[in-house]
KOLFI-868260 format. One record per atom (N, C-alpha, C): x, y, z. Coordinates in steps of 0.05 Angstrom, whole numbers, padded with zeros to 5 digits, always signed. Layout:
KOLFI-868260
XYZ ...
end
This chain:
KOLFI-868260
+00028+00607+00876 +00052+00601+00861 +00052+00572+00853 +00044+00568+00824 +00048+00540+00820 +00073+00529+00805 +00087+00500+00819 +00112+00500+00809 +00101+00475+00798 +00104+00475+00776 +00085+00458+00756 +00110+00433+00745 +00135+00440+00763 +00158+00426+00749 +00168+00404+00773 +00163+00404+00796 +00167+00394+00818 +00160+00363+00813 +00181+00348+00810 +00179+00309+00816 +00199+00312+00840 +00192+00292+00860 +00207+00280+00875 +00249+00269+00863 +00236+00257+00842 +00267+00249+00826 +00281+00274+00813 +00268+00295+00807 +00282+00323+00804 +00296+00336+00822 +00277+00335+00851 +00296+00338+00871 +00321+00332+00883 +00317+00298+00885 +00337+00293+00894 +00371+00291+00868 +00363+00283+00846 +00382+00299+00828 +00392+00327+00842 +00382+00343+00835 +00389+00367+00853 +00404+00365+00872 +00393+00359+00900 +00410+00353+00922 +00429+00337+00913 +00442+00323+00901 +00464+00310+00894 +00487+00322+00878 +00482+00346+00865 +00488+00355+00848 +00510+00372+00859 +00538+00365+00854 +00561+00396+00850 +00559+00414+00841 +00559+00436+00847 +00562+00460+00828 +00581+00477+00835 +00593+00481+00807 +00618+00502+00819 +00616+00522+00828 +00644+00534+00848 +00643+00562+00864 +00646+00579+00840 +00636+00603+00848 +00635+00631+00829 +00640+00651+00853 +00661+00662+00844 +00669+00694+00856 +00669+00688+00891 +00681+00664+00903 +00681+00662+00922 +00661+00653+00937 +00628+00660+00925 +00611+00637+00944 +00610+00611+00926 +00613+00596+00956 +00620+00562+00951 +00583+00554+00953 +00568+00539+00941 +00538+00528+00944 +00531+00498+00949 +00537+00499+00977 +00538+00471+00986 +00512+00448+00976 +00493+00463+00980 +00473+00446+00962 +00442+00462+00959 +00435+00444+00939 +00400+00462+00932 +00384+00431+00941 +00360+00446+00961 +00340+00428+00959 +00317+00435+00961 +00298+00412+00954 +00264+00419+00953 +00259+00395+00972 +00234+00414+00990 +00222+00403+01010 +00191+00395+01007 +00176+00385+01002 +00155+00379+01004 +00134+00378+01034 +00113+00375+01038 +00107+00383+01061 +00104+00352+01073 +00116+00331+01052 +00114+00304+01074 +00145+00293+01078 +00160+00311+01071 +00187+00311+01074 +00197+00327+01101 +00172+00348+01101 +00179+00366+01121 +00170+00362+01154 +00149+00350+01151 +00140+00338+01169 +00149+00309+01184 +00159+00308+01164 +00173+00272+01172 +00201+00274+01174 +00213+00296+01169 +00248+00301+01174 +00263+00326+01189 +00238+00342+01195 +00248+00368+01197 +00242+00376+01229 +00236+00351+01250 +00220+00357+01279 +00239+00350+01295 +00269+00371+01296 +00294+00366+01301 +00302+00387+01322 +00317+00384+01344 +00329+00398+01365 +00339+00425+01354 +00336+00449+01366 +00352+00471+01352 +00380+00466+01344 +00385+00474+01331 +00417+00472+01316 +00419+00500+01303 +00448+00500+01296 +00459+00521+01283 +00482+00504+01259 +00484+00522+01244 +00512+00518+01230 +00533+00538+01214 +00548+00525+01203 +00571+00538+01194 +00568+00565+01178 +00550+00562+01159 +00552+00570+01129 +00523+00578+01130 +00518+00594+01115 +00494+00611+01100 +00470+00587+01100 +00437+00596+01103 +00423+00576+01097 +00397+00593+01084 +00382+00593+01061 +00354+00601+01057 +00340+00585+01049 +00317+00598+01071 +00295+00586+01059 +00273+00598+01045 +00267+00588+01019 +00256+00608+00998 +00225+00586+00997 +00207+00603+01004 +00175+00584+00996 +00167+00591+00977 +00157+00566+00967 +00149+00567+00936 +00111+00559+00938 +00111+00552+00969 +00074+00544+00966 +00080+00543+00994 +00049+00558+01008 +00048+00549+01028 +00058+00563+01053 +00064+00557+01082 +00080+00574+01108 +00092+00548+01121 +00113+00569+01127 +00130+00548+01145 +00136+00568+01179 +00142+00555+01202 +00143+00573+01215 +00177+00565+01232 +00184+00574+01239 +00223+00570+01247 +00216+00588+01274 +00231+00575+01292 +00253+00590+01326 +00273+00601+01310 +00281+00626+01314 +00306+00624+01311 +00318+00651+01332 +00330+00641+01343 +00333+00652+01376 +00315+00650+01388 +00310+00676+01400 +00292+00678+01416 +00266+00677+01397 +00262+00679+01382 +00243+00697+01362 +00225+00673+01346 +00200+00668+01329 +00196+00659+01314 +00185+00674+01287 +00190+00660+01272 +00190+00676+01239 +00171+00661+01220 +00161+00669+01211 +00135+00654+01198 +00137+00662+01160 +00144+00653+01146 +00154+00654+01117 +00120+00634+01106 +00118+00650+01090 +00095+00654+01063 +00104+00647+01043 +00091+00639+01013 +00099+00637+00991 +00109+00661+00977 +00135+00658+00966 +00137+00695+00956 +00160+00700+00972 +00172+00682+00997 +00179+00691+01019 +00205+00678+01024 +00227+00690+01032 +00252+00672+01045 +00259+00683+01073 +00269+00655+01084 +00280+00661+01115 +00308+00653+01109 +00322+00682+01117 +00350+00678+01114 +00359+00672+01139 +00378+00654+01141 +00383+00642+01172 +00422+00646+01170 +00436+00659+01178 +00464+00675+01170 +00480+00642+01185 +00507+00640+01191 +00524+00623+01205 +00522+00633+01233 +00518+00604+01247 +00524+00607+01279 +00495+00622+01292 +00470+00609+01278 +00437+00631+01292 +00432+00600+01299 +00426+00595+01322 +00409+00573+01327 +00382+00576+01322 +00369+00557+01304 +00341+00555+01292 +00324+00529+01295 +00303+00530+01291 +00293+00497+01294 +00268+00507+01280 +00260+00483+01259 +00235+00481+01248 +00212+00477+01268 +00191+00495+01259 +00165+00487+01286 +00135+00470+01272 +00131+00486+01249 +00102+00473+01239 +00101+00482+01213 +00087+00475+01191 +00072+00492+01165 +00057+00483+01163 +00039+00499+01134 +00003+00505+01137 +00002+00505+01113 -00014+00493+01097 -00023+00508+01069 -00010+00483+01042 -00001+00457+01045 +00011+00444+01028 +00042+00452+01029 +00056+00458+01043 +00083+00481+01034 +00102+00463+01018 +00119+00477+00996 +00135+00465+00988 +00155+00489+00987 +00189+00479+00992 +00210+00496+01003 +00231+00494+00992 +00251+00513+00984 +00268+00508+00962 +00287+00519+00980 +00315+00503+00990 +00332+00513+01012 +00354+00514+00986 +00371+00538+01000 +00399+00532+00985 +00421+00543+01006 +00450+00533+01010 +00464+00535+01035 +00486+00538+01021 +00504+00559+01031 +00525+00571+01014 +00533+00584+01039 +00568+00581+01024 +00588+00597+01044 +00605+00622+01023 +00608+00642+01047 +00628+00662+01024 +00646+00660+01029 +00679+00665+01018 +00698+00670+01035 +00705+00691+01010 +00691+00703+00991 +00709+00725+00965 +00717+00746+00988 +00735+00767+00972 +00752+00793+00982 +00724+00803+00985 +00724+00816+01012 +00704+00838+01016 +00687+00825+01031 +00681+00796+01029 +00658+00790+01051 +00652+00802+01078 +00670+00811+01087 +00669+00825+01117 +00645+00843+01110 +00648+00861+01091 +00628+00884+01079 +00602+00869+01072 +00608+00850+01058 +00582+00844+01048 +00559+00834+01059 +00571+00808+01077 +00549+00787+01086 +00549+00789+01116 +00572+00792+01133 +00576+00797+01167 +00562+00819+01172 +00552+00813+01193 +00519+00826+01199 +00500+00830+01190 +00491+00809+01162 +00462+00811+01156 +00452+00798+01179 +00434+00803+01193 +00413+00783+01212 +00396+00774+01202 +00388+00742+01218 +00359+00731+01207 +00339+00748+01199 +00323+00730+01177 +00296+00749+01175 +00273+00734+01154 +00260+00755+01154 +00239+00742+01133 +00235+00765+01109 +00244+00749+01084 +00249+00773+01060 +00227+00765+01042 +00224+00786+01033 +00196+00785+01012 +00204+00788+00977 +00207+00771+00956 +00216+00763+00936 +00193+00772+00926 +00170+00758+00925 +00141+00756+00905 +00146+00736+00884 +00128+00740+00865 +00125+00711+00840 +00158+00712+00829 +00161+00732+00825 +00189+00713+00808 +00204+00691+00819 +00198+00685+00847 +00208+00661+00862 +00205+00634+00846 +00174+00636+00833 +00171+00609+00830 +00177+00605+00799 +00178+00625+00786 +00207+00625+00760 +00232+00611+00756 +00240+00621+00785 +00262+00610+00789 +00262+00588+00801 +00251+00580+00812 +00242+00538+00821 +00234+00528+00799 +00224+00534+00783 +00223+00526+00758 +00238+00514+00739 +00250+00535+00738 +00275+00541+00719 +00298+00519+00727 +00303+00519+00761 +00316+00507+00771 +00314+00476+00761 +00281+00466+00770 +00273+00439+00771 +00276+00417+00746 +00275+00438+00725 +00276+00436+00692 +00299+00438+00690 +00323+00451+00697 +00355+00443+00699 +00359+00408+00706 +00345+00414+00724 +00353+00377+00743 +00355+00349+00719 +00335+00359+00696 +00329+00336+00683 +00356+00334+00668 +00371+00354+00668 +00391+00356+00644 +00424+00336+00660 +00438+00310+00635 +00448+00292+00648 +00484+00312+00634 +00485+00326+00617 +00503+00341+00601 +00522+00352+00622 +00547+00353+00612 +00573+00374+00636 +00565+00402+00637 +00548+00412+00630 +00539+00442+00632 +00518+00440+00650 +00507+00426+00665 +00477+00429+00673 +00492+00434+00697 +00514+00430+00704 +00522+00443+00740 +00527+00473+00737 +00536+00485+00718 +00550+00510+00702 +00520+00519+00703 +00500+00509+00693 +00477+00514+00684 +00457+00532+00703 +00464+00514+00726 +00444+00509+00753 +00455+00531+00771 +00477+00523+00764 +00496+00543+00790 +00492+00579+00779 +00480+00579+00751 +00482+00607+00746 +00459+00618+00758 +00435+00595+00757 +00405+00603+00763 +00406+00604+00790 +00420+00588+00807 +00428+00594+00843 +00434+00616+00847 +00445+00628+00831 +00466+00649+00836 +00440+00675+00833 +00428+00674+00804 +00409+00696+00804 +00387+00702+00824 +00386+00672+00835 +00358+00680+00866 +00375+00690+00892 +00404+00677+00885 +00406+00701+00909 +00426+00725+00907 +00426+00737+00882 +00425+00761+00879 +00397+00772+00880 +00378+00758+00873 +00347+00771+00878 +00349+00778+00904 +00353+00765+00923 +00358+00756+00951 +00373+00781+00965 +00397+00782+00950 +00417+00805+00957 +00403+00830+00967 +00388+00831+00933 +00383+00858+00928 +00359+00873+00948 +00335+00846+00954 +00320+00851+00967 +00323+00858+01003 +00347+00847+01012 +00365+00859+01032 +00379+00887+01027 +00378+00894+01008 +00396+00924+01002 +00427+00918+01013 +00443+00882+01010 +00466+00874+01002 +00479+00883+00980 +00504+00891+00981 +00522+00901+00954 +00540+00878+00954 +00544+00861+00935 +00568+00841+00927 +00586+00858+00928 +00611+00846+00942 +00641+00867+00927 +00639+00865+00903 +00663+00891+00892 +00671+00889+00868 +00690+00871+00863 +00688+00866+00833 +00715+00843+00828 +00737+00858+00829 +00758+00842+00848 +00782+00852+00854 +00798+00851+00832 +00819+00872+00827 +00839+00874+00809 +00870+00852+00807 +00876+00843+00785 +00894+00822+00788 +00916+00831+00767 +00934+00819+00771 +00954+00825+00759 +00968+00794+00744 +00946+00780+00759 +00960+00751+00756 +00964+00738+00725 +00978+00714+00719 +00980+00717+00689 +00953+00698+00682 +00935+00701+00659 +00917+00688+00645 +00913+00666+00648 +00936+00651+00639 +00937+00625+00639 +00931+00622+00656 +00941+00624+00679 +00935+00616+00707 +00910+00613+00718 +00898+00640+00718 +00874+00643+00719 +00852+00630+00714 +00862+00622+00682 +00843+00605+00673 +00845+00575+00680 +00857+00570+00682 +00866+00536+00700 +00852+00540+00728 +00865+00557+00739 +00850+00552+00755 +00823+00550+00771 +00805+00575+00761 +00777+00574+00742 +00769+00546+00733 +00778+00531+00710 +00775+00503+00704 +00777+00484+00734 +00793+00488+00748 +00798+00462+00767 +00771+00469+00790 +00756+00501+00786 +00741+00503+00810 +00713+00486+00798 +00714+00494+00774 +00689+00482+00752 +00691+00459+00753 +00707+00446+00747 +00710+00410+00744 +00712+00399+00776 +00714+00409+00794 +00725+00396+00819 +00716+00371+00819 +00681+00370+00810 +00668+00344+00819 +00674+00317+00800 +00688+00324+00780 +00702+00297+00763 +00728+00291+00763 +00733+00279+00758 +00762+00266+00763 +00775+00284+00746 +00807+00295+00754 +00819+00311+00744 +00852+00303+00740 +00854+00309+00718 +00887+00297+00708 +00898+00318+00702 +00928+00324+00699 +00938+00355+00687 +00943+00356+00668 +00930+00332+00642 +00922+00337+00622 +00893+00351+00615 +00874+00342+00622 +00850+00346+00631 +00857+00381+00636 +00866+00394+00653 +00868+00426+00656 +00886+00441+00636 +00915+00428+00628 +00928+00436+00607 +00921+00439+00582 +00896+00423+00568 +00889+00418+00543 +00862+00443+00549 +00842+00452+00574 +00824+00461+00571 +00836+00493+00569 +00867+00502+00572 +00876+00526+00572 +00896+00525+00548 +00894+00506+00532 +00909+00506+00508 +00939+00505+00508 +00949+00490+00533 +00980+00487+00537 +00986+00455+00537 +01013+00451+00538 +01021+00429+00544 +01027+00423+00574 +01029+00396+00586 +01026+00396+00611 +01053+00400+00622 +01067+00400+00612 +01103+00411+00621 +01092+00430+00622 +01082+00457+00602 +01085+00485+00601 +01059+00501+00628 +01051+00483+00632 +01029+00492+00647 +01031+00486+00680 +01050+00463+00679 +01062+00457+00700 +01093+00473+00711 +01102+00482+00688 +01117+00505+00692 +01111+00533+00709 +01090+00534+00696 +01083+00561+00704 +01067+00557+00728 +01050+00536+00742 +01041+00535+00768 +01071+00530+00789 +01083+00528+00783 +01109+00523+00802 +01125+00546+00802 +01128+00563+00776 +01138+00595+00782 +01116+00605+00796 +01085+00608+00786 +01071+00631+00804 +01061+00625+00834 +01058+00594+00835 +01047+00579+00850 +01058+00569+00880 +01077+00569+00879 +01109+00546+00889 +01088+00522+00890 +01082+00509+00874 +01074+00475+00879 +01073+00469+00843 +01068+00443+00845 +01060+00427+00818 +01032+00435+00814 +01026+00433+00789 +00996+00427+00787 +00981+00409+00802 +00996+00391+00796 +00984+00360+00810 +00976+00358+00839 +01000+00376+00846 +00991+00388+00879 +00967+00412+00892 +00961+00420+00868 +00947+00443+00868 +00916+00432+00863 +00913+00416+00848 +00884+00396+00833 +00880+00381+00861 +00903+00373+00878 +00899+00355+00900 +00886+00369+00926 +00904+00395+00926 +00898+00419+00953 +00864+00425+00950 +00854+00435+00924 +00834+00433+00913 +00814+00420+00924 +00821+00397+00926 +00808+00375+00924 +00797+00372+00960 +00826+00371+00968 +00822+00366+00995 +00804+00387+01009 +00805+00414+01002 +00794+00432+01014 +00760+00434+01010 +00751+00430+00988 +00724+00424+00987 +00714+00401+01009 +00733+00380+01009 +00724+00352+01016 +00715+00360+01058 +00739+00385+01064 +00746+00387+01085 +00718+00402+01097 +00720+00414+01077 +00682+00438+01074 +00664+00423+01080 +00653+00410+01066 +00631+00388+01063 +00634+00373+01097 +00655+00357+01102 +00667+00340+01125 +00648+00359+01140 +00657+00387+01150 +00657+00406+01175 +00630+00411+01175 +00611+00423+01148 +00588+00433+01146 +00568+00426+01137 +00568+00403+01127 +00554+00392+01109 +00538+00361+01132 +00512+00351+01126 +00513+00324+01128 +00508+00303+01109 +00525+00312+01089 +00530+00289+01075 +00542+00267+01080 +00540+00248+01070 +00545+00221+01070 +00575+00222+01067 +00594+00201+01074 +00623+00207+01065 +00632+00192+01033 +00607+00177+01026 +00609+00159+00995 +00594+00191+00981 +00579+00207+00995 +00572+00224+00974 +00582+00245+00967 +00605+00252+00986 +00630+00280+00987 +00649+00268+00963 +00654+00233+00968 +00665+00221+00943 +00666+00233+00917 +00630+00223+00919 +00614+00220+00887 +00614+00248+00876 +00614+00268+00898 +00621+00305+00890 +00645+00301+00880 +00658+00291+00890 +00689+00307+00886 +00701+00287+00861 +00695+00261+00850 +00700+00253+00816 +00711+00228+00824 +00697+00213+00846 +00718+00186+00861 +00689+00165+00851 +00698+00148+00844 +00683+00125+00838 +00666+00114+00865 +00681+00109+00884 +00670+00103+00907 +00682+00105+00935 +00662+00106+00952 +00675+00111+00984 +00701+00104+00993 +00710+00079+00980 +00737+00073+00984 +00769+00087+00978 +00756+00090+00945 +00783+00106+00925 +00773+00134+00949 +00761+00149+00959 +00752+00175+00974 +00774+00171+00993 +00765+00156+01006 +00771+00149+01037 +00811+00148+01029 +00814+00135+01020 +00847+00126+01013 +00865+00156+01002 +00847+00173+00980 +00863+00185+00986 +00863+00219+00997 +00841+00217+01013 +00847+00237+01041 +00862+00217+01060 +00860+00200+01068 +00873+00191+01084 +00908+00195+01088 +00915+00182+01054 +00938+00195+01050 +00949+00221+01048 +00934+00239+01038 +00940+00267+01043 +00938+00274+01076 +00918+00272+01086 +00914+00286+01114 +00917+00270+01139 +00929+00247+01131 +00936+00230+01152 +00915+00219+01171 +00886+00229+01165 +00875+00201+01177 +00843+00198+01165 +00826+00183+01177 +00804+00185+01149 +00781+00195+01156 +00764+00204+01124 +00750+00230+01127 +00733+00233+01162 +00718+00207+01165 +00701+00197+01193 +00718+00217+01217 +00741+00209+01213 +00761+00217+01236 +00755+00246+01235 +00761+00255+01217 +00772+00285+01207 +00740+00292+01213 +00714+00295+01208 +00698+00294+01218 +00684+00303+01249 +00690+00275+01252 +00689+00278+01286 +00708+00301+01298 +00740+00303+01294 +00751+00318+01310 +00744+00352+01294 +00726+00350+01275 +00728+00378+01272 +00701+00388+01280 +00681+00380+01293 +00651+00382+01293 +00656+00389+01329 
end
């Protein structure tokens, strides 16, 4: 499998990169591993975590603990590692390079869908490295679509992923809710990572911001402004719990200029700052 698109600076673009939730899975981040990345960052105590983790090889073997057990992933190959499996990297062979992506669900139906897949080792084949491809060649793109962009192509590997588990996504649940709404709110999951005004959501659903603010306070009980904020905080709180991101880089996700303007206003909302919030939730 040759990924003929792979730079170092493509990557880490990538890993930096927001992308919006769709249908309830949230995609905490995409990354590429190289085998001197892997070797030099990855010779770490077993751990577990929160949220979904795969590992999809694009060249090469990697070999993982995970419980009792060890699992040995090929090119062609992903090791799905579910929330709460203690795992630890052991060795690879062959040049490997590794394309992780870590995602949480919370859509209607997840109980059905994703609770009780167990670890494993799934077999994809070449279209894997299509899709690292495809992915890597996204990265270059600096445009407000290239998270829209990326996040669609995330989404197709792991429906590949799904399918090769014999996983069924729920169906989309039925709503009764009004449009407008809908669609705002849709907009605020898409934009999370730029700064957001309730002009900014009222003009992308074709209202005025009285009228749009109207109607989040009949269907809603809050303001918009409170709702862009709740938003806001709840990603930030995600990232905090599951994530090891940086606290200037949960910022730079979420549309804050810098660690400071971040820090000031979770602080103000949640009464104390993100570090704190952090620590007492880990």
């Amino acid at each position: 499998m040759n990924i003929v698109s792979y730079t170092a600076e493509r990557a880490v673009t990538l890993r930096r990169l927001s992308v919006p939730e769709v249908g309830g899975l949230r995609f905490l981040w995409l990354e590429f591993l190289s085998e001197r990345e892997l070797e030099g960052g990855m010779k770490h105590l077993s751990h577990a975590h929160g949220f979904y983790e795969v590992h999809f090889m694009l060249s090469g073997r990697v070999r993982y603990t995970v419980g009792e057990k060890v699992f040995s992933a090929a090119a062609g190959e992903a090791l799905f590692l579910p929330p709460a499996v203690p795992h630890k990297y052991l060795d690879s062979a062959g040049e490997p390079l590794k394309m992780t992506i870590a995602f949480s669900f919370d859509g209607t139906g997840g109980s059905s869908f994703l609770d009780g897949a167990e670890a494993g080792v799934v077999l994809l084949g070449e279209a894997l490295g299509g899709y690292a491809d495809a992915l890597l060649r996204l990265g270059e793109r600096r445009d407000v679509f290239a998270p829209h962009l990326i996040g669609g192509k995330m989404l197709e590997v792991l429906l590949m992923l799904f399918d090769a588990m014999a996983l069924t996504p729920p169906a989309r649940p039925q709503t009764n809710e009004d449009a407008r709404l809908t669609a705002a709110k849709e907009f605020i999951e898409q934009n999370i990572h730029r700064p957001l005004g309730c002009e900014d959501v009222a003009g992308a659903c074709f209202l005025s911001s009285k009228q749009l603010g109207r109607l989040f306070q009949k269907e809603m009980g809050c303001s918009l402004s409170d709702y862009i904020t709740a938003q806001k905080l709840s990603y930030a709180r995600r990232l905090l719990r599951m994530s090891e991101r940086s606290i200037k880089e949960i910022g730079l996700l979420l549309g804050f200029e810098n660690e400071s303007g971040f820090t000031s206003f979770f602080k103000r909302h949640m009464g104390v700052a993100p570090g704190v919030y952090r620590k007492e939730a880990k």
